[in-house]
C-alpha positions, 0 to 999 in steps of 0.5 A: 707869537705867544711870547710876544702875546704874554709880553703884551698882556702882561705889561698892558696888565700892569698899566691897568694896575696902576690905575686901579680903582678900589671896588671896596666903598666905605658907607658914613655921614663925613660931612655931618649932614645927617645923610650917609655918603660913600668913601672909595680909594683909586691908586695911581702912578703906582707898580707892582713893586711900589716904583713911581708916586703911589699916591691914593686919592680918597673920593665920595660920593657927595662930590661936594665934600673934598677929596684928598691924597694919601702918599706914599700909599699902595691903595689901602683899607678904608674904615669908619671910625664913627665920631671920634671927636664928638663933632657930628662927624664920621671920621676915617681910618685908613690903612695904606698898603704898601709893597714892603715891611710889616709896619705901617701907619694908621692914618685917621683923618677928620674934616673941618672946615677948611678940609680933611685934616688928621685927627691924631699923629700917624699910629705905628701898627706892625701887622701883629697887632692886626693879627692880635686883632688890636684895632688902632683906636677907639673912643675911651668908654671912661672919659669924654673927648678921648680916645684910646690909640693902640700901637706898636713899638720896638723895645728890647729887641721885641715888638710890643703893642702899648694902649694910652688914652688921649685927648682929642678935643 
């Protein structure tokens, strides 16, 4: 009778996993509107071991401003990025969690008008550069409309962080 009360605990727990919802929220001005509104994640069609979908959806709460999916993505780590691209706008950085590897994306997405877009093409970070507290991007201090994306590469069997300025307007 416990075994079979461990078994049932234990699978209902895992169902209850994969439809988890994010309590963390992300507080920003993503529309532009001047009034600050939330950013949370839920995680769905997702186990554990990272089998099925494992799509994450990003929702607000200004219903008005459109959600979007990130996939594959085990949940993941929302951040304000502030106004990138001097559009009025917060933008959001978002790393996705996932089940296996020290590499990972860093995805930074900006809404127009016709809906969440990313801003600059996916930065490869390996997790020491997050240990080497090298945050992804920022804007670039020395010149308007830029920003500088910090990243992690595979060179001469070794993993080395690289900063470069780009434009992104």
């Amino acid at each position: 009778m416990k075994k079979l009360i461990l078994i049932t605990l234990t699978f209902c727990g895992s169902l209850f996993i994969a439809q988890k919802t994010n309590e963390d929220r992300l507080l920003g001005d993503f529309d532009g509107n001047g009034t600050k509104e939330y950013a949370y994640t839920k995680v769905s069609d997702c186990s554990d071991e990272c089998d099925g979908k494992c799509e994450t959806t990003i929702y607000f709460s200004d219903k008005k401003i459109k959600s979007f999916i990130v996939s594959p993505a085990y949940d993941g780590t929302l951040y304000n990025l502030g106004d990138l691209n001097e559009d009025g706008k917060d933008e959001i950085g978002f790393y996705p969690g996932w089940c296996t590897s020290c590499w990972h994306g860093f995805l930074v997405y900006t809404l127009d008008k016709i809906g969440w877009k990313t801003l600059v093409p996916s930065i490869s970070t390996h997790c020491s550069q997050w240990e080497e507290e090298k945050f992804p991007i920022r804007k670039d201090p020395k010149k308007k409309g830029y920003v500088i994306i910090t990243s992690s590469i595979w060179k001469d069997d070794d993993i080395r962080i690289k900063s470069e300025s780009v434009k992104v307007n």
